[in-house]
N, C-alpha and C positions, 0 to 999 in steps of 0.2 A: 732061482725063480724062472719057471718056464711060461709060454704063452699057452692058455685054456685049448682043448683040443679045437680044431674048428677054426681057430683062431685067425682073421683076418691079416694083410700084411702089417698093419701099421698098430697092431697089436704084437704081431710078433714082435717088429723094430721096439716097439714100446719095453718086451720084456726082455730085449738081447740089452739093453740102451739103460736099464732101470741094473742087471745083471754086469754091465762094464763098470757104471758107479761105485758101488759098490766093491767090487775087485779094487778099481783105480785109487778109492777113496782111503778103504778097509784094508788095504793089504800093498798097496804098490809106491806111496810115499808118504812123507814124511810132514804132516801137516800143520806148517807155524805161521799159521794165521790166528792171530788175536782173539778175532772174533765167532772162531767155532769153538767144540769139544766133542768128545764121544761118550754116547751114555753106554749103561751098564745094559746086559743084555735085559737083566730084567726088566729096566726101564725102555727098552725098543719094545719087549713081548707086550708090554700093557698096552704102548702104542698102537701094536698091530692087533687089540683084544676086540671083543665087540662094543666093548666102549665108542668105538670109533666113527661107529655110527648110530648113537643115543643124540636125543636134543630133550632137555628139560629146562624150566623157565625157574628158578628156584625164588621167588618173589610171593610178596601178600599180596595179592589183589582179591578184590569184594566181588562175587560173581552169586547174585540172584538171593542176596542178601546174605551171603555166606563167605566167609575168611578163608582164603585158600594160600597153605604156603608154596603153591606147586599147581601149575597150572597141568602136570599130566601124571599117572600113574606108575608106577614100576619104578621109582626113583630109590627105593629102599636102599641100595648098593652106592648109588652117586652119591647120596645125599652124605652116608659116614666116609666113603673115601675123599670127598672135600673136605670132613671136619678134620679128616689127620691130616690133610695136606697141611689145615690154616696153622694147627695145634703147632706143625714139627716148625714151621715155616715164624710162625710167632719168638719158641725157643729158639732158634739158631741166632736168628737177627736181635736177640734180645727187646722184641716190643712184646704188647698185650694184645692184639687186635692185628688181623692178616687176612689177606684172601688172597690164592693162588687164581684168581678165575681172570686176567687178565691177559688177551690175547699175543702179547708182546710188550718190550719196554717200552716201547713208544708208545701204547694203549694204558701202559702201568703209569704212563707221566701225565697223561689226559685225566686219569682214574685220579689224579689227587690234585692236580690244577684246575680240574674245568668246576669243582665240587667246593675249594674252598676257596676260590678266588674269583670276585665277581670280575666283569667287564670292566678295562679301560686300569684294569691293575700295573702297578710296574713292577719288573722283572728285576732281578741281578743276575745274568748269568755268562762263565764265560764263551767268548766269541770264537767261531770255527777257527779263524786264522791265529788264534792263540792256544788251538789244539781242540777247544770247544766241539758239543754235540749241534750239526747242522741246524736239527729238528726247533731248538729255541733260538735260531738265528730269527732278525726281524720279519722275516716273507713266510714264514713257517707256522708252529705251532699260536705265535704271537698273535701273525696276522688274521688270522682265523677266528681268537675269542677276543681282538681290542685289545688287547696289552701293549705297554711299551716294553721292549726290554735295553737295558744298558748292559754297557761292558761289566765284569767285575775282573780286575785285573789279574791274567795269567800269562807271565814273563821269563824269560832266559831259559835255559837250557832244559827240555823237558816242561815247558810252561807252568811253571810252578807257582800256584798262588799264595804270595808272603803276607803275612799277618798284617803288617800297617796298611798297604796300600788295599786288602779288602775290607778292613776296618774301617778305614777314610772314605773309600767308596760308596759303603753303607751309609754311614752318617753324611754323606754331602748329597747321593740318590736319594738315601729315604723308600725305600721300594716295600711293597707289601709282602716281597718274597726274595729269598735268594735263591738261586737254583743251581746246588754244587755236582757237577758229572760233567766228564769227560770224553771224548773219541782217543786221544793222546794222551793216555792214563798214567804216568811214571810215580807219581808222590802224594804220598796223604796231605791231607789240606788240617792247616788250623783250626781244628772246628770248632774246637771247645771257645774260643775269642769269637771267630766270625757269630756263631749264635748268643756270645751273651752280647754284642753288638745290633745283631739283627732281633733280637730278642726287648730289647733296650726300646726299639724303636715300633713295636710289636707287629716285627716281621715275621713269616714263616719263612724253616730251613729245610729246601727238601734236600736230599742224598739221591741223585740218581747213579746206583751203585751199577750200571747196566758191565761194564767191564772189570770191574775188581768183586763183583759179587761170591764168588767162591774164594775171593780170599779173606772176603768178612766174614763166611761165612765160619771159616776156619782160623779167625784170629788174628791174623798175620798182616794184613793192610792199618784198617782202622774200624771202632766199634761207633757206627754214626751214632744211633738213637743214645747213647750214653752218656757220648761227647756232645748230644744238643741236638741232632738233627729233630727236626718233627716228624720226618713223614721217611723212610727208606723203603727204596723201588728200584724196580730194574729188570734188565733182559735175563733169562737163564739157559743161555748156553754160551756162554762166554768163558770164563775162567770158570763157572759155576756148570759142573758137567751134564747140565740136564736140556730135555726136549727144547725147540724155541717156547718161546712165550713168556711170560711177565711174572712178577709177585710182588706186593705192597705189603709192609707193614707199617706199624707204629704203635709207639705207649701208650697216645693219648685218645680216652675215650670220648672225648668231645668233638675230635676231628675224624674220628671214625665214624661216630652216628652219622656224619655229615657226607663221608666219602661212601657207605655200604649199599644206600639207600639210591643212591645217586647213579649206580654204576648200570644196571640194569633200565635198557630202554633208552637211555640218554648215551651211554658211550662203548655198550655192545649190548645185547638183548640173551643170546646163549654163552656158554661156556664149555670149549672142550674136554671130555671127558676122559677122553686116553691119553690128552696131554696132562691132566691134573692129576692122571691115573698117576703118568711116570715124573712129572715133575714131585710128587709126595715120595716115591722111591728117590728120590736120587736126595734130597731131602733127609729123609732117614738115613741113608748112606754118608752124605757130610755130616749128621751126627755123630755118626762112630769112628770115620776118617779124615776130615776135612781138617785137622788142624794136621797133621803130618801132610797131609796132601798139598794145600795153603804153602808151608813153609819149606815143601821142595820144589815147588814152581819159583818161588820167588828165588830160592837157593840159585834153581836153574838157569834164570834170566841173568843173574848177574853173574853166573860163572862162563853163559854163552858170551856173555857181553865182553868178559875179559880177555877173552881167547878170540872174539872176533875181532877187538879192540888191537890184540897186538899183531895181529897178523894184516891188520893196513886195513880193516875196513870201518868207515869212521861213521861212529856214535853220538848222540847227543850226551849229555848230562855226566861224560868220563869221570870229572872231579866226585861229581855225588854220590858215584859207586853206580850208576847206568840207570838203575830201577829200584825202587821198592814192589813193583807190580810182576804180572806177566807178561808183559808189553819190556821192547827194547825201542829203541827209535834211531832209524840211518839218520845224518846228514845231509840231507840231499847235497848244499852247496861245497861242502867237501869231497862229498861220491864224486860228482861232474869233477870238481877240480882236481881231483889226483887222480879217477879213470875213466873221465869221460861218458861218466853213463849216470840217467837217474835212477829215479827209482824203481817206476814202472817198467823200462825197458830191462833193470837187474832182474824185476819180479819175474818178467816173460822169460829170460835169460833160465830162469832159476826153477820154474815151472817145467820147462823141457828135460830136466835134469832130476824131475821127482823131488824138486823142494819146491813147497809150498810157502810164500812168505803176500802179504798185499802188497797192493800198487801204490799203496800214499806212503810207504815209508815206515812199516811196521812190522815188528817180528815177533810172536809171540810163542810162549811156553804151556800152556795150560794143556793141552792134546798130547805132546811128547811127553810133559810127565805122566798123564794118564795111559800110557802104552810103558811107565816104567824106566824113560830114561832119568838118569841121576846126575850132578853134577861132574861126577867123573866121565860120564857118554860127550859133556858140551864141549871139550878138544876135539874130539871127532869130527862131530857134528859143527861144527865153526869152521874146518880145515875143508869140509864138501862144500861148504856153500861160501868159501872164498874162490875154492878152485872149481867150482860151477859156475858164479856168478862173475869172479871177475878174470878168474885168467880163460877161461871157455874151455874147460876141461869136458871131456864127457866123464863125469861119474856118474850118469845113471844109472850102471848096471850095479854099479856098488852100493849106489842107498839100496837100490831093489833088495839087493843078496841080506843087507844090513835088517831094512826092514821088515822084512820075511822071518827075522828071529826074534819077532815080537807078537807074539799071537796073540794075546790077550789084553787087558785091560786091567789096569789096577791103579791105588792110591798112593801106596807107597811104593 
């Protein structure tokens, strides 16, 4: 990417700065953070198509006594490439009813809270400090439309939520909702009891799949809408390799009339078009590979897990097998106790060194397997980021050399 002829200084900076990224991101390490992935080229080219700068309003409204489903012209092309998005996006997740037009997950959890749940509703969902998603803590999403929300309990190792105690939860709350998703994703939840419990009491169950998304999508986690949930949503670019931004589905046609209607005007007014372009590609693509893909991330995590595990850097949830997900999780209070360092100071550590891991104490897999590594590369890969992170080795010339034998992208 070069700067346009003419081109001012801080356009130049702009395209050396947008051209280092790129290199840094794309080619120079090794990126296991949880919460990214990398799309398929095809899905970057729709990105960068003219889509990117389209705006169409796809709604009915009455204009001078006439029914319009489209308040502007030329939509011919947007209007079928949303309907494949919803179509493929419906089949993966196993619901009847979807729409990709949601800005992000956190607009995906807006998109079915604010629509079927009046003011002053109670919540169940779990709390940050038990690995919980910030967003439903009480100052957040709650505070905003009147809701209470309570704990639903997520405990021990890996914050695992056990059948009794969310069962009892339900029934001693009484909540109009429970709201099952994670930041700290290591384990499928009970679903099939939480929802004939929340169901009992005629709760909704949503799934915010925002971090294991690509591995429902491909089997391998858990099949919410099956096991009970009503409403499955979430971010997609997590474990799930596609652009940022959101998707909603569900079975039921009755909480659909109520969430489609609702979404437009009330909790965004447009929908981007070269994200829906390539969120519908990547979509298509976990149709054909996602279930291989799915079950060598998880392969991954828990083969890194084992090899980080015996070489002294300490795990939560060791007994459980580390993960069912693509998330592993440090111990912070064992890290500090046997070397002196958290998490974040390892992360910085570890950054300088071309490994890429976050600051709260998470390692994730979904990026590495989509550039190809298998569980035989995670000895390796466990042996650089013990002797990067804690003995202060410089290996960064060695992921460098390493990384650089991974050109492409793939599933399996």
């Amino acid at each position: 990417m070069t700067a346009p002829s003419g081109a001012r200084p801080d356009e130049e900076r702009l395209a050396a700065l947008v051209r280092a990224h790129d290199r840094w991101r794309g080619r120079d390490v090794f990126n296991l953070l949880p919460s990214e992935n990398a799309l398929s080229a095809t899905a970057r080219k729709y990105l960068a198509s003219d889509l990117a700068g389209r705006y169409t309003l796809p709604i009915e409204v009455e204009r001078e006594g006439e029914t319009l489903a489209n308040s502007y012209t030329g939509t011919r092309y947007t209007d079928e490439i949303e309907a494949i998005g919803n179509a493929a996006a419906a089949r993966l997740f196993h619901g009847r009813f979807a729409t990709v037009r949601p800005l992000s997950g956190h607009i995906a959890a807006l998109s079915a809270l604010v629509p079927l749940l009046p003011p002053k509703s109670r919540l169940l969902a779990i709390q940050p400090d038990e690995g919980g998603y910030d967003g439903y803590a009480p100052g957040f999403i709650p505070a905003v439309f009147g809701y209470t929300v309570r704990p639903l309990p997520a405990a021990g190792p890996g914050h695992r939520v056990e059948t009794e105690a969310a069962v009892s939860a339900i029934q001693r709350e009484r909540p109009n909702a429970v709201v099952l998703g994670q930041s700290f994703f290591l384990f499928p939840y009970p679903l099939k009891e939480i929802a004939e419990a929340a169901h009992g009491i005629d709760a909704l169950v949503f799934y915010d799949a925002s971090h294991v998304l690509g591995l429902v999508a491909g089997g391998e986690f858990q099949d919410p809408l099956r096991e009970g949930a009503d409403v499955l949503y979430g971010s997609t670019h997590k474990s799930f390799p596609g652009p940022q931004g959101g998707v909603l589905v569900t079975e039921r046609e009755d909480l659909f009339r109520q969430i489609d209607p609702a979404l437009v005007w009330r909790i965004f007014d447009n929908a981007h078009w070269n994200r829906i372009a390539a969120l519908t590609q990547t979509l298509l693509e976990l149709e054909r590979f996602g279930r291989d893909y799915a079950r060598t991330i998880v392969e991954n995590s828990q083969a890194l897990g084992r090899s980080l595990s015996s070489l002294g850097l300490p795990l939560v949830a060791e007994a459980e097998g580390f993960t069912r997900s693509h998330q592993l999780h440090l111990d912070p209070a064992r890290l500090r106790a046997a070397h002196g360092i958290g998490p974040a100071a390892l992360a910085r550590r570890l950054e300088k060194q071309r490994l890429l891991i976050d600051l709260v104490a998470r390692i994730g897999t979904a990026e590495a397997t989509r550039l190809g590594l298998t569980p035989a590369e995670m000895p390796r890969l466990a042996e650089l980021l013990v002797r990067g992170g804690l003995k202060r080795e410089r290996v960064g010339a060695e992921v460098l050399a390493w990384r650089r034998t991974y050109r492409g992208l793939r599933f399996t």
